[in-house]
N, C-alpha and C positions, 0 to 999 in steps of 0.2 A: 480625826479629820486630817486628810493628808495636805500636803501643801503641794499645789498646784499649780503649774502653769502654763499653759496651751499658747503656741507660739506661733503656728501658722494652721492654716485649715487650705481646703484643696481649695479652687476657685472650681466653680461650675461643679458644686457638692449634687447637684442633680445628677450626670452623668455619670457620679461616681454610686449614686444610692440606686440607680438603674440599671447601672452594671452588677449590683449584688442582687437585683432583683434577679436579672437575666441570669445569671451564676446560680439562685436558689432554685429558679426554675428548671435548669439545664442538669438540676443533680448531679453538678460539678464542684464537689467538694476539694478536691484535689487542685482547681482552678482558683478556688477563696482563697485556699492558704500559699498558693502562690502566688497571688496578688499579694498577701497578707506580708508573703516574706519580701516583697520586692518594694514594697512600703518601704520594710522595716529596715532593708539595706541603704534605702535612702536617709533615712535617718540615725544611722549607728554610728555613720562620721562627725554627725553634733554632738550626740551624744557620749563620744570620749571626746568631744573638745570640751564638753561642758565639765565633765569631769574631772579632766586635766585642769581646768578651771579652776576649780573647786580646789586643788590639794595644791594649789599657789597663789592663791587667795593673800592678800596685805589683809590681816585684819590688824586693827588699832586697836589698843588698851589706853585705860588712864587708871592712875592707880595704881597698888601695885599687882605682883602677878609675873610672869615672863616666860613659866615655863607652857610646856604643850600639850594637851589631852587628846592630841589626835583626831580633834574634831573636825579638819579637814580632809583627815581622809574618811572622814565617818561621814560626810555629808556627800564626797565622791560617790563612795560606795554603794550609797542611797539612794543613788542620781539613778530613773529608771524611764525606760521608754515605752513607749505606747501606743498602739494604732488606734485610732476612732475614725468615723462613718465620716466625720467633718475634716480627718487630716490629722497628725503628729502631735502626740503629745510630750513633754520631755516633762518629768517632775520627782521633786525628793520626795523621800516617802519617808517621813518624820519620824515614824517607831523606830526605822532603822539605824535611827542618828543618834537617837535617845530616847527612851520609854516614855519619860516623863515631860522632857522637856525641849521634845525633839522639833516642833513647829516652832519654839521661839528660837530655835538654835540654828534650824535651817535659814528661817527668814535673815535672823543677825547673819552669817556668812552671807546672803546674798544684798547687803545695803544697809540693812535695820540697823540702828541702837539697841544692844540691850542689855542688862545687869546682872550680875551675880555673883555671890559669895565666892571668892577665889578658893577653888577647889573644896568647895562643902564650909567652908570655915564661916558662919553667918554672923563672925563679928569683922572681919575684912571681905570689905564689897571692891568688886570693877565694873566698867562699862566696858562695852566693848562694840564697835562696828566694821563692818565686812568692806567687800566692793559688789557692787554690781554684778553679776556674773551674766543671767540668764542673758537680758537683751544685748549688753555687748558681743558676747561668742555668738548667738544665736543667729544676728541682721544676715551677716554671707550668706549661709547656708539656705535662705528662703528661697531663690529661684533655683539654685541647684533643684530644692525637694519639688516644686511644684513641677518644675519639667520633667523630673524623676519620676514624678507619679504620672503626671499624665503618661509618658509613655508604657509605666507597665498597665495602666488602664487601658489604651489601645491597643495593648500584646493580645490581655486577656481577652479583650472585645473579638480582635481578630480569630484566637482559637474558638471561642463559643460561635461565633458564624461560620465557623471551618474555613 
């Protein structure tokens, strides 16, 4: 199960599910995936700030411990984007942070408490909590996206009516 988190959707999601109607109809494939890229350009500027985020992350220890496992650039790395029918998605994708233990590892860098055996060792334990990431980076960037989209939705519209 990945960790998730959907941060803005289009406003007036009708217009936008109407335009891919009109796009399905028009057998304008070529027209989807440039809507698809012009989404996705609107979102690749959060998406390295979320990431840039992530690998300057304060996280807190108690306990002992001090060295690094690189788990902030492992949750960077993981940082992936997404188009959907309702608007932008930004979310870690936990396998790629850790196989095992990749959702409680994500969650902790972004606010969570949580525990664990410093470096395997299960007779010395740490806690450890992150900051916040998603909604602090994320709040700017929502009217840039939604204006961003609406207009490559009115490109498209325009070409599909010639």
């Amino acid at each position: 199960m990945a960790a998730v988190i959907v941060w803005t959707k289009v406003e007036g999601q009708e217009k936008y599910k109407a335009l891919a109607r009109r796009l399905r109809e028009a057998s304008r494939g070529d027209l989807q995936r440039k809507l698809t890229r012009a989404i996705r350009a609107e979102g690749d500027p959060a998406l390295r700030a979320v990431q840039g985020r992530f690998r300057t992350v304060d996280v807190t220890s108690e306990g002992p411990g001090g060295s690094s496992s690189g788990l902030r650039a492992r949750v960077a790395a993981a940082t992936r984007i997404s188009i959907l029918g309702s608007g932008i998605r930004i979310r870690v994708e936990p396998k790629r942070v850790d196989p095992r233990h990749g959702r409680t590892l994500s969650f902790g860098v972004n606010g969570k408490y949580w525990r664990h055996p410093v470096f395997g060792n299960t007779q010395v334990w740490t806690g450890q909590r992150g900051q916040e990431v998603f909604y602090s980076t994320l709040q700017r960037f929502e009217t840039r996206w939604r204006a961003g989209i609406e207009r490559a939705m009115d490109e498209i519209a325009r070409q599909i009516e010639g």
